[in-house]
C-alpha positions as a Markdown table, in Angstrom:
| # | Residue | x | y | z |
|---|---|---|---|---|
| 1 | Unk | -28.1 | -44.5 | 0.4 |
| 2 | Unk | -25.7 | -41.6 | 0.6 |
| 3 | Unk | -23.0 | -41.8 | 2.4 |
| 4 | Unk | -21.1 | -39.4 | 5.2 |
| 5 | Unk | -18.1 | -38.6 | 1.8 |
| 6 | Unk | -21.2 | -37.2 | 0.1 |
| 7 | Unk | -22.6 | -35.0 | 3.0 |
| 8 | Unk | -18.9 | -33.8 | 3.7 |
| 9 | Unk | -18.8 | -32.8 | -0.2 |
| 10 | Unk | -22.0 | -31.4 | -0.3 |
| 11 | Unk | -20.8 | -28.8 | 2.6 |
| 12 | Unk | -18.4 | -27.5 | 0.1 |
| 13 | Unk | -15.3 | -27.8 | 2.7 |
| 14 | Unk | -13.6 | -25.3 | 0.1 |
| 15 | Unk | -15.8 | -22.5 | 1.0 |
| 16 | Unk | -15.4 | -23.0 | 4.6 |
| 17 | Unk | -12.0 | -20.5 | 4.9 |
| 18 | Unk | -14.4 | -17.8 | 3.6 |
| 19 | Unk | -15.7 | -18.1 | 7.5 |
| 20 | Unk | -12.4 | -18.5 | 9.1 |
| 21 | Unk | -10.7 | -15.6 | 7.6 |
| 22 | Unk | -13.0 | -12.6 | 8.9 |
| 23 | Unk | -13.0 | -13.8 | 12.0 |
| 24 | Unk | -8.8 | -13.8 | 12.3 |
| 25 | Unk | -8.9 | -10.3 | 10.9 |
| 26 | Unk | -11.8 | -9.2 | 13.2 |
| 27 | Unk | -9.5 | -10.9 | 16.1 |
| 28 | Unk | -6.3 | -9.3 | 15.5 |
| 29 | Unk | -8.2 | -5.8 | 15.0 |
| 30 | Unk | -9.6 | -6.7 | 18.8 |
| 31 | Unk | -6.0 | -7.1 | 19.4 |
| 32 | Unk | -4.8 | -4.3 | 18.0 |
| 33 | Unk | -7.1 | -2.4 | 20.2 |
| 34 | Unk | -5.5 | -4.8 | 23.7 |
| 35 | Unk | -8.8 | -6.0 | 24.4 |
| 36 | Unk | -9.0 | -9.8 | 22.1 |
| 37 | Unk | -10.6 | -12.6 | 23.6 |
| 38 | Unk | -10.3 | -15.8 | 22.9 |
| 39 | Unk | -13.6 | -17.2 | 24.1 |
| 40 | Unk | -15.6 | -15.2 | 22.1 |
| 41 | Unk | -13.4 | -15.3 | 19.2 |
| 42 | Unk | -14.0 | -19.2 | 18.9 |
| 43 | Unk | -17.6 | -18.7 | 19.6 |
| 44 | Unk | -17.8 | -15.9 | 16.7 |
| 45 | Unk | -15.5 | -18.8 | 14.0 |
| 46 | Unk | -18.4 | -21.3 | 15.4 |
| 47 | Unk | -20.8 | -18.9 | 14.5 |
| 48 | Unk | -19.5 | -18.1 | 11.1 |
| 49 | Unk | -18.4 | -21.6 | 9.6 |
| 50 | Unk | -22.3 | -23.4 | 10.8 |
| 51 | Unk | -23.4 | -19.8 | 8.6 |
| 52 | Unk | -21.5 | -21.2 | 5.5 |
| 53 | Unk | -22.2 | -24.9 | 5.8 |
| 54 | Unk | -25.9 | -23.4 | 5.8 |
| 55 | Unk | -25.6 | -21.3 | 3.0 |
| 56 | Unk | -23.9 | -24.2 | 1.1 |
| 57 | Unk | -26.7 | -27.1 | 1.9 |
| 58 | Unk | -29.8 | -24.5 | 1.6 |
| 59 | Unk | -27.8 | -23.2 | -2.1 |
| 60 | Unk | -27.9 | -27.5 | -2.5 |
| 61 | Unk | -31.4 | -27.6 | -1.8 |
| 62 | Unk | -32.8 | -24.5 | -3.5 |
| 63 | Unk | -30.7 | -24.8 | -6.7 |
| 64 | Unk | -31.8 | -28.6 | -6.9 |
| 65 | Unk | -35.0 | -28.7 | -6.7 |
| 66 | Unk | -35.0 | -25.2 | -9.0 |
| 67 | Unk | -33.3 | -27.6 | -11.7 |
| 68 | Unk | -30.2 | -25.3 | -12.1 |
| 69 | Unk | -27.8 | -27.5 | -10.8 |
| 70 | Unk | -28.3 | -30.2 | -13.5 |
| 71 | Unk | -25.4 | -29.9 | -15.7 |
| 72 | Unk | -22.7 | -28.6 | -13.8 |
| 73 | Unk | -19.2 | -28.8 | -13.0 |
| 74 | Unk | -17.6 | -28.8 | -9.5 |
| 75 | Unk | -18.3 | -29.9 | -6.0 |
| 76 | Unk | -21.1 | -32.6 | -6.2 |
| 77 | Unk | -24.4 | -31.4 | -5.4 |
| 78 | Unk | -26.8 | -33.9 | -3.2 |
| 79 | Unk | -30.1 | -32.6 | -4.3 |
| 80 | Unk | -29.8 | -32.6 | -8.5 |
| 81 | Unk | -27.2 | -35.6 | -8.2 |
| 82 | Unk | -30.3 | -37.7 | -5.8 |
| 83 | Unk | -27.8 | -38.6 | -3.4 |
| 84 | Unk | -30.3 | -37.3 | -0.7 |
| 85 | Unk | -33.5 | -36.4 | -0.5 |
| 86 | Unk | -34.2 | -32.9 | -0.8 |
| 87 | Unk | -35.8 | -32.5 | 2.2 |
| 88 | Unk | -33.1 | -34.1 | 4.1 |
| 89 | Unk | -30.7 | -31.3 | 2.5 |
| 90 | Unk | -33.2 | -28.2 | 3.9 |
| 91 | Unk | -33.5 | -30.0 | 7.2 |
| 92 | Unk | -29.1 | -30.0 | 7.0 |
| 93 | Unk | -29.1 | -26.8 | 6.4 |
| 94 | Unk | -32.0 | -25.6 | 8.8 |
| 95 | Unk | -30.2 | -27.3 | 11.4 |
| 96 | Unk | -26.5 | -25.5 | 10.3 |
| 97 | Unk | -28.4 | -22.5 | 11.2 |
| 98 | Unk | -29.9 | -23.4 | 14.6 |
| 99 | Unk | -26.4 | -24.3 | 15.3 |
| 100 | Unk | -25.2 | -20.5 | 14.4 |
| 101 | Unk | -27.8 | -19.1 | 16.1 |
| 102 | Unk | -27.3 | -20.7 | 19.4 |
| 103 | Unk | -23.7 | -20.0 | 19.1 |
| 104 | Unk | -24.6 | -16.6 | 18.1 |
| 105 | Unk | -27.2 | -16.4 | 21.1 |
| 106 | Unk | -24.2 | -17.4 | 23.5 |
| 107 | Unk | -21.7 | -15.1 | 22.1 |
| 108 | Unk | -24.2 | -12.2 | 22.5 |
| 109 | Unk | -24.7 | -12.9 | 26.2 |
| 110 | Unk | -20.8 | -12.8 | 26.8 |
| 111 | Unk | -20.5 | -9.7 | 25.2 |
| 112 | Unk | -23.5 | -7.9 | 26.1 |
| 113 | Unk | -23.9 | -6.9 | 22.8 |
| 114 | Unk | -27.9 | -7.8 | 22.5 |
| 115 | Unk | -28.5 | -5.6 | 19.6 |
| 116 | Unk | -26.1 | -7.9 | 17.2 |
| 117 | Unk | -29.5 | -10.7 | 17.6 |
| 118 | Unk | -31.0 | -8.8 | 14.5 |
| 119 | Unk | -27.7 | -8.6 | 12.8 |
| 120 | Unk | -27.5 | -12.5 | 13.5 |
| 121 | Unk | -31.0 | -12.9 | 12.0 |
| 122 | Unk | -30.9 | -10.7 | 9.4 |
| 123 | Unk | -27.7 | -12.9 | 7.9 |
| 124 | Unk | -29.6 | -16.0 | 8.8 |
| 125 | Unk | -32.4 | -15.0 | 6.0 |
| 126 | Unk | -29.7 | -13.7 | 3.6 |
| 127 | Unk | -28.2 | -16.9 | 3.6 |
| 128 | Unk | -31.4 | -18.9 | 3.0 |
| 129 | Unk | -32.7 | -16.0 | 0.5 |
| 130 | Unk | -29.3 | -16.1 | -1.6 |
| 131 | Unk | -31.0 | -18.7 | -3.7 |
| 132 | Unk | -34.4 | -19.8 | -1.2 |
| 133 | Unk | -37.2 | -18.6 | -2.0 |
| 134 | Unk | -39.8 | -17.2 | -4.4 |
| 135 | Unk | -37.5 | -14.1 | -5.6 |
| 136 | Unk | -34.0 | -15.3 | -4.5 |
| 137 | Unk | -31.3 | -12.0 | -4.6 |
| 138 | Unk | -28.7 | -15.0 | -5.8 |
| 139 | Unk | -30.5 | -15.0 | -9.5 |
| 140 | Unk | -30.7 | -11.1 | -9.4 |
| 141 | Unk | -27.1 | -10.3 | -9.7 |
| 142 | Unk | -26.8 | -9.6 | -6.0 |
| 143 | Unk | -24.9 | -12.5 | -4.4 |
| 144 | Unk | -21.6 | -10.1 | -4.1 |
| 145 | Unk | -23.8 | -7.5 | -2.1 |
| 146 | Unk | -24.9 | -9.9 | 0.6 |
| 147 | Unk | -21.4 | -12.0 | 0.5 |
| 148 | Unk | -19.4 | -8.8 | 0.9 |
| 149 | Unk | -22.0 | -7.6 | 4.0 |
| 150 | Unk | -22.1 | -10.4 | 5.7 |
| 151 | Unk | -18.9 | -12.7 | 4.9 |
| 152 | Unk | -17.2 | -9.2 | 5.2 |
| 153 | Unk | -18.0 | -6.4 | 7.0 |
| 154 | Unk | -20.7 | -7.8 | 9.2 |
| 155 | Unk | -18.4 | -10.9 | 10.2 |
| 156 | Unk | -15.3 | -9.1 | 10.7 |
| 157 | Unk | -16.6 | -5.7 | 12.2 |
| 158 | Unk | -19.1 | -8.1 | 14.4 |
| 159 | Unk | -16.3 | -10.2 | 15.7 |
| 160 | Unk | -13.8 | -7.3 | 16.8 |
| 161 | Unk | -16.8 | -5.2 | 18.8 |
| 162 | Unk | -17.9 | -8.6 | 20.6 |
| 163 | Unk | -14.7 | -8.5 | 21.6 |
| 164 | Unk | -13.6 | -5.0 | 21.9 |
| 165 | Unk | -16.6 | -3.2 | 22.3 |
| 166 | Unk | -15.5 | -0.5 | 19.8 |
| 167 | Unk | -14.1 | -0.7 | 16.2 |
| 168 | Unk | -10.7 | 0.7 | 15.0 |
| 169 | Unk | -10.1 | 2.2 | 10.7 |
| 170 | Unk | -7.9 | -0.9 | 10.4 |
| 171 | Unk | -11.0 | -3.2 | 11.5 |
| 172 | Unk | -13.0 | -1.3 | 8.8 |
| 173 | Unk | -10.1 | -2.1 | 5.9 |
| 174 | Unk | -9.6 | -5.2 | 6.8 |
| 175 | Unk | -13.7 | -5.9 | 6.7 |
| 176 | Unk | -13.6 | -4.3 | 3.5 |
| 177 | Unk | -10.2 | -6.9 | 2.1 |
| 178 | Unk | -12.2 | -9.6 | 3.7 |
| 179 | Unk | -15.5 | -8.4 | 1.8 |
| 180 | Unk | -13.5 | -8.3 | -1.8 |
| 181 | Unk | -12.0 | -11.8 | -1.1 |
| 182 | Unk | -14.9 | -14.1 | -0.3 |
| 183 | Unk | -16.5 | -11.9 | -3.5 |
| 184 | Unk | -13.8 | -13.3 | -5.5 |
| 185 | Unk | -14.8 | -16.8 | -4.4 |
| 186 | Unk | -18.3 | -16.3 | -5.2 |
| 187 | Unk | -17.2 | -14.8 | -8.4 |
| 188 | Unk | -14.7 | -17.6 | -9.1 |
| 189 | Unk | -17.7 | -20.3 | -9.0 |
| 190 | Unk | -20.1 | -18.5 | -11.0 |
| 191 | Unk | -18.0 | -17.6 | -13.6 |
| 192 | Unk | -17.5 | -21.4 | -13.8 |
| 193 | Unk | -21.3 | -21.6 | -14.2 |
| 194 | Unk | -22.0 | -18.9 | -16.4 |
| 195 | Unk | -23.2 | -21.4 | -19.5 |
| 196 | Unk | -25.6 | -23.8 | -17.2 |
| 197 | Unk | -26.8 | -20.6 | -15.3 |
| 198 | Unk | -27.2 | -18.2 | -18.4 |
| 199 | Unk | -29.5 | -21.4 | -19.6 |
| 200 | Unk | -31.7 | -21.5 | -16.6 |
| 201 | Unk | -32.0 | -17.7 | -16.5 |
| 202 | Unk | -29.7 | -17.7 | -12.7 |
| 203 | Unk | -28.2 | -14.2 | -13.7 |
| 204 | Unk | -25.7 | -13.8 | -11.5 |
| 205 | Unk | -23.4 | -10.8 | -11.7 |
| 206 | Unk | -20.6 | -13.2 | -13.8 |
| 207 | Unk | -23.6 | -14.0 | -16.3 |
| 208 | Unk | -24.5 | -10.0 | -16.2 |
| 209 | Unk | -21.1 | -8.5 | -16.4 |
| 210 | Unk | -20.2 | -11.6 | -19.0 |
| 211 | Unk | -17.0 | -14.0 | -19.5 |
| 212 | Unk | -14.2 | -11.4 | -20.1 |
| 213 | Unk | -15.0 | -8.5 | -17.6 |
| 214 | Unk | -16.3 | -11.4 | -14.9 |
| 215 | Unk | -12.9 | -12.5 | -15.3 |
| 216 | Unk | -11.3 | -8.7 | -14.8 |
| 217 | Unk | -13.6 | -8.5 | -11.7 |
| 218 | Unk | -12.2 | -11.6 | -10.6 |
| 219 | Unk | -9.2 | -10.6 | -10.7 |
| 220 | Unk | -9.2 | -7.1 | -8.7 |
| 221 | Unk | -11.3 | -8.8 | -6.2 |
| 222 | Unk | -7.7 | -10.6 | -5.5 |
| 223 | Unk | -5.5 | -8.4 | -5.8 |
| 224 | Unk | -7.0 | -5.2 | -4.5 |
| 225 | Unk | -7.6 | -7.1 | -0.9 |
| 226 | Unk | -3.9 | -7.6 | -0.4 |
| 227 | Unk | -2.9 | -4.0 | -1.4 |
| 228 | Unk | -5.6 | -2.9 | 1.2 |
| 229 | Unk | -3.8 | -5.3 | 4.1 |
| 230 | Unk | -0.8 | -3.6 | 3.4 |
| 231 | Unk | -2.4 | -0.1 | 4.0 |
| 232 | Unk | -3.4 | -1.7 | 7.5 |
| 233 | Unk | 1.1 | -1.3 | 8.0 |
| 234 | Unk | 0.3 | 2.3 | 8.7 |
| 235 | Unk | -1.4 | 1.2 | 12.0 |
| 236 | Unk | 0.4 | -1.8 | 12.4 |
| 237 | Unk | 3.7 | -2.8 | 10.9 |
| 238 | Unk | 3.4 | -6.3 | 10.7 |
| 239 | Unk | 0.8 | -6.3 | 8.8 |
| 240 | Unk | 3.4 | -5.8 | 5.8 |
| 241 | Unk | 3.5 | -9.8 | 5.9 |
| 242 | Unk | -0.1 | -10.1 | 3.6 |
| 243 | Unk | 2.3 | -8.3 | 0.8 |
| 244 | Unk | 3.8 | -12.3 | 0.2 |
| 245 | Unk | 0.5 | -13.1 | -1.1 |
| 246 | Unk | 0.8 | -10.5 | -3.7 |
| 247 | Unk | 2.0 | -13.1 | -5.3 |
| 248 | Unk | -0.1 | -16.2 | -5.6 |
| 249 | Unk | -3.1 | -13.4 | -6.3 |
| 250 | Unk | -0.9 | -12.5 | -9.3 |
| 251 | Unk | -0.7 | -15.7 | -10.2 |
| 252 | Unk | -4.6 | -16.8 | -9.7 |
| 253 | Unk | -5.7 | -14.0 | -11.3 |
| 254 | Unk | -3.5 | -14.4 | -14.9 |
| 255 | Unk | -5.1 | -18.2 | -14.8 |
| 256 | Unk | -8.6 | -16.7 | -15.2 |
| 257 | Unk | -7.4 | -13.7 | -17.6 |
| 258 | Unk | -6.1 | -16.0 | -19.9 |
| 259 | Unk | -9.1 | -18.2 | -20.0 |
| 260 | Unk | -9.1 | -21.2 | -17.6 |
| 261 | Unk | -12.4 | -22.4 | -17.7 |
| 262 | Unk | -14.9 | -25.6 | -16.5 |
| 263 | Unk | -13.0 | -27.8 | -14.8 |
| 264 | Unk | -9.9 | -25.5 | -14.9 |
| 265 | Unk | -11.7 | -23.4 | -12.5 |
| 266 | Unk | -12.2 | -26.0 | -9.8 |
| 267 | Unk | -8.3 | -25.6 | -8.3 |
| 268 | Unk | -8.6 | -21.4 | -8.7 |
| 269 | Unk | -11.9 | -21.8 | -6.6 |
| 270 | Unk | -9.5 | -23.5 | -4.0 |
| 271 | Unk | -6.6 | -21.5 | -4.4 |
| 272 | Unk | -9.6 | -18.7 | -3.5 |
| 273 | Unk | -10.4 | -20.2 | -0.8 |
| 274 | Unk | -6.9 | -20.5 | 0.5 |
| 275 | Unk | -5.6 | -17.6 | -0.8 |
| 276 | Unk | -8.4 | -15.9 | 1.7 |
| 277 | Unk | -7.1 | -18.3 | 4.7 |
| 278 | Unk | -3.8 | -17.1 | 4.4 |
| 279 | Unk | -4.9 | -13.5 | 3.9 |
| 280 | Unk | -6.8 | -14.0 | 7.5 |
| 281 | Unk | -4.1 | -15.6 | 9.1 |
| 282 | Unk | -1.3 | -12.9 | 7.8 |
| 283 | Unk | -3.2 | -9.9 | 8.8 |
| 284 | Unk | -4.9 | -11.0 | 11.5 |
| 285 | Unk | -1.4 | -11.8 | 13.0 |
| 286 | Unk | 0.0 | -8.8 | 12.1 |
| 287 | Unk | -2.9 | -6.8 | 13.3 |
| 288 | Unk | -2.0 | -8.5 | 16.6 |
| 289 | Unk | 1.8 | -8.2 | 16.6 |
């Protein structure tokens, strides 16, 4: 019988900031602009964390019954482990994403912005399609490309124009630094994986680009976000405050380059995670200031 510890795990909570952060950058760019609202911005971080609790159970379900997730290390997985049936985990994560599209539905009716419906369900099937499906883009390599377009610019650039109706250049950098960052995570986690998923044939672009220059990637994917936040200054001042986490992306990124693998990985992929909180919080403040 699994229990409601399990089902918590199994939404990877350390994944969840990858949500949270596009939305305070697309809210302080709304502000930058005098036009954020906080209505819609909650309805937008509703929208994107029941997104990334679906991707999470549907990557559970698909990757489990696949066989992939096997032998693995990290966050326990409720479909391989048969803590729940898999069913049960598709029906979790079908009904994550009737959640965000309601939410979505409602947000689109405050803003007026009916056209962002495709772009709602067009993000819905990349999140099932990551690893759902007959061809899944996830086992292609291509996992960064739909993370960085919808975790990114999509999330970001979606949540300022619901709000603002318009987009500023610092909405567009700071969709970009949000883009790289949750990239990093997904990088982060598969370079973790790259033995079980190089086994299975899952060739992710860690298990394409291989250990050492997955680990480089990692670690510009950390460090050239911040540098980008503190080009956003030139529109906003206080946005010089995301050049503190300089510092703890120094720091995660020497832990990979010098070889911190397996379980070693598992505090980096939540130092990810928060470094990409903090990065949203810092600039989206700044953008706001």
């Amino acid at each position: 019988m699994n229990t409601p510890q399990e089902w918590v795990a199994g939404a990877r909570p350390r994944t969840l900031p990858a949500a949270a952060a596009p939305v305070l950058v697309g809210t302080g760019a709304a502000a930058q602009l005098d036009a954020s609202h906080l209505g819609r911005a909650l309805l937008a971080l509703g929208v994107a964390l029941a997104l990334q609790v679906g991707v999470n159970y549907a990557n559970d379900y698909s990757d489990g019954i696949r066989g992939t997730d096997l032998d693995r290390v990290g966050p326990m997985r409720l479909t391989a482990s048969g803590a729940a049936r898999p069913s049960d985990v598709r029906n979790a994560a079908f009904l994550a994403f009737g959640v965000a599209a309601v939410l979505g539905l409602w947000l689109v009716a405050a803003s007026g912005t009916w056209w962002l419906l495709a772009v709602g369900a067009l993000a819905i099937l990349a999140a099932w399609g990551y690893t759902g499906g007959r061809t899944p883009y996830g086992y292609l390599g291509l996992g960064e490309v739909g993370v960085f377009t919808f975790f990114g610019l999509v999330a970001v650039l979606g949540t300022t124009y619901t709000q603002a109706g318009r987009l500023s250049w610092v909405a567009w950098v700071g969709a970009v630094a949000v883009g790289l960052l949750a990239c990093a995570l997904l990088m982060v986690n598969n370079l973790r994986d790259i033995p079980t998923d190089a086994l299975v044939g899952k060739r992710t672009l860690a298990v394409r680009l291989g250990d050492r220059r997955a680990r480089w990637a990692y670690a510009a994917l950390v460090v050239v976000p911040v540098l980008l936040g503190i080009v956003c200054a030139f529109a906003a001042p206080w946005a010089l405050m995301v050049s503190v986490l300089l510092a703890p992306a120094g720091v995660l990124a020497v832990v990979v380059l010098l070889g911190a693998r397996g379980r070693a990985l598992v505090p980096v992929l939540a130092g990810t995670g928060l470094l990409e909180l903090a990065f949203g919080v810092l600039l989206g403040l700044g953008l706001a200031l």
